[in-house]
Steps between C-alpha positions, in 0.01 A plus 500: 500500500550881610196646633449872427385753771182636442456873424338644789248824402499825597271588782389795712728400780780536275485854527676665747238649756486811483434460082168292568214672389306429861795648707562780204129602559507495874850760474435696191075504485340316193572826273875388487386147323506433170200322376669200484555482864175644609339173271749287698365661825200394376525174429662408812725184362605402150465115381746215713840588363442807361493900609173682520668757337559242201107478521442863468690598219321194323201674524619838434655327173206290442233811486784833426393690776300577814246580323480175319486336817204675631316456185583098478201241613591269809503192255765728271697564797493160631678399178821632567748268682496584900130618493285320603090568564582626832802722393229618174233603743733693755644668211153617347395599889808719528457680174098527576578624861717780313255621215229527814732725708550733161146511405308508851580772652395372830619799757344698733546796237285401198525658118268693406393378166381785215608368196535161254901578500516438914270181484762356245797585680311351822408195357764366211751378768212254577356458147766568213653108516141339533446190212096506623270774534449640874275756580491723763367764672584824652338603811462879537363720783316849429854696434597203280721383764611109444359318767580156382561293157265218475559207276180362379572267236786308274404349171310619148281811601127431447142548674575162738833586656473878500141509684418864656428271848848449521651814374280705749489233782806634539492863454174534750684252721793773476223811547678619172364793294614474175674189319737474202522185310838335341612204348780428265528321132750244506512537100678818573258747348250659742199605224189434673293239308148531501476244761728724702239778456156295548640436837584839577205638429304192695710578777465894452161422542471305814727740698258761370208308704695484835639800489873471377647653255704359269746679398745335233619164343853505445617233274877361512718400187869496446611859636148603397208605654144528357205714686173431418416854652775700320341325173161630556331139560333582774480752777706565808839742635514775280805602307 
C-alpha cells in the first residue's frame, strides 16, 4: 500500500526574512505594513501548521476591514479560526490603546477647547466604535485649557451611574474650573432624550453649588454630534 506524503502548510518561516512582517517593521517602520502584516505582528504566531499571516487575513475577511475588527466583541473575535480569547483580548487592547492616543490628547501642550466641533473631533477616536454608552468628562482650567479627560462611567446613563460625586470628585480632585460633559449613542443618532437632559440639568445644578461651571454636553452619533448648549437646553459657552 503506497503511503502519500502529507502536505505540509505554509508558515511564517517560509518567508524569506527580510519579507516577515517583524523584520519588515524593524527595516521599513510599521507605516510600510500592510494591515495584514501589522495584525500578524500582532498576533505573534498563527495556529500549529499554519502562517499567522493565514490568521490575519481570516479576520480581515471574516469582519471586511479594520474597522470591523475594532468594532467586533472578544467572543466574535474568538470565533474565527487562530483566535483564541487571548489573541481576542490583545486585539481589542491594541485597537483601545489607539482610539486613547487619538482622543486624549495627553501632551504637555493641551487644546484649548471653545467649541462642540473640537470636543467631537477630540473625543470620536475614543467613542465613534463604542456598542455601550460611556460617558465622560472634560476637565477644563479657567482659559478652557484641557487638563485631563476623565471617564466616569460605561453603561445606560441614569441618576445611579452618572452621580455629581463622581463627576466632580474628579474635577475638584483635578482643581478644574469648568467641565464639559460627553457621551456617545451607540444607536448612531446623538438626539438627546429627555433622560439625557434631566441629567444635564441635575448635573448643571450641582456644579452650580461648588462652583464649576458646566459648560456643554456633547453627545456622539455616527459622524454626528449633538450639543445640548448649541440647542438651547440649558446654559453654558456661548456661541
Amino acid at each position: 500500500m503506497k503511503t502519500g506524503k502529507v502536505k505540509k502548510s505554509f508558515t511564517i518561516r517560509d518567508l524569506p526574512l527580510a519579507e516577515r512582517p517583524r523584520e519588515r517593521l524593524q527595516r521599513f517602520g510599521a507605516e510600510a505594513l500592510s494591515a495584514q502584516e501589522i495584525l500578524a505582528v500582532l498576533l505573534g504566531r498563527g495556529v500549529s501548521g499554519e502562517s499567522v499571516m493565514v490568521t490575519a487575513q481570516r479576520l480581515l475577511s471574516q469582519f471586511g476591514s479594520l474597522k470591523g475588527i475594532a468594532d467586533a466583541s472578544v467572543e466574535e473575535l474568538s470565533g474565527v479560526k487562530g483566535i483564541g480569547l487571548a489573541k481576542a483580548a490583545q486585539i481589542k487592547a491594541a485597537f483601545e490603546l489607539s482610539g486613547r492616543l487619538g482622543s486624549y490628547a495627553e501632551t504637555q501642550d493641551k487644546p484649548v477647547v471653545e467649541t462642540p466641533e473640537a470636543v467631537a473631533a477630540l473625543v470620536r477616536g475614543r467613542l465613534g466604535s463604542k456598542k455601550k454608552e460611556h460617558f465622560l468628562a472634560l476637565l477644563l482650567d479657567s482659559r478652557n485649557k484641557l487638563i485631563k479627560i476623565a471617564e466616569i462611567s460605561i453603561g445606560s446613563l441614569d441618576a445611579s451611574i452618572v452621580h455629581p460625586r463622581e463627576v466632580y470628585k474628579e474635577a475638584i480632585s483635578a482643581s478644574a474650573s469648568a467641565v464639559i460633559f460627553v457621551h456617545n449613542h451607540p444607536s448612531g443618532d446623538p438626539t438627546a432624550s429627555e433622560d439625557d437632559i434631566r441629567l444635564t440639568r441635575g448635573l448643571v445644578e450641582a456644579g452650580e453649588i461648588i462652583g464649576i461651571e458646566v459648560l456643554d454636553h456633547i453627545i456622539i452619533g455616527d459622524k454626528k454630534h449633538f450639543s445640548l448648549k448649541r440647542e438651547g437646553l440649558f446654559g453654558g459657552w456661548q456661541g
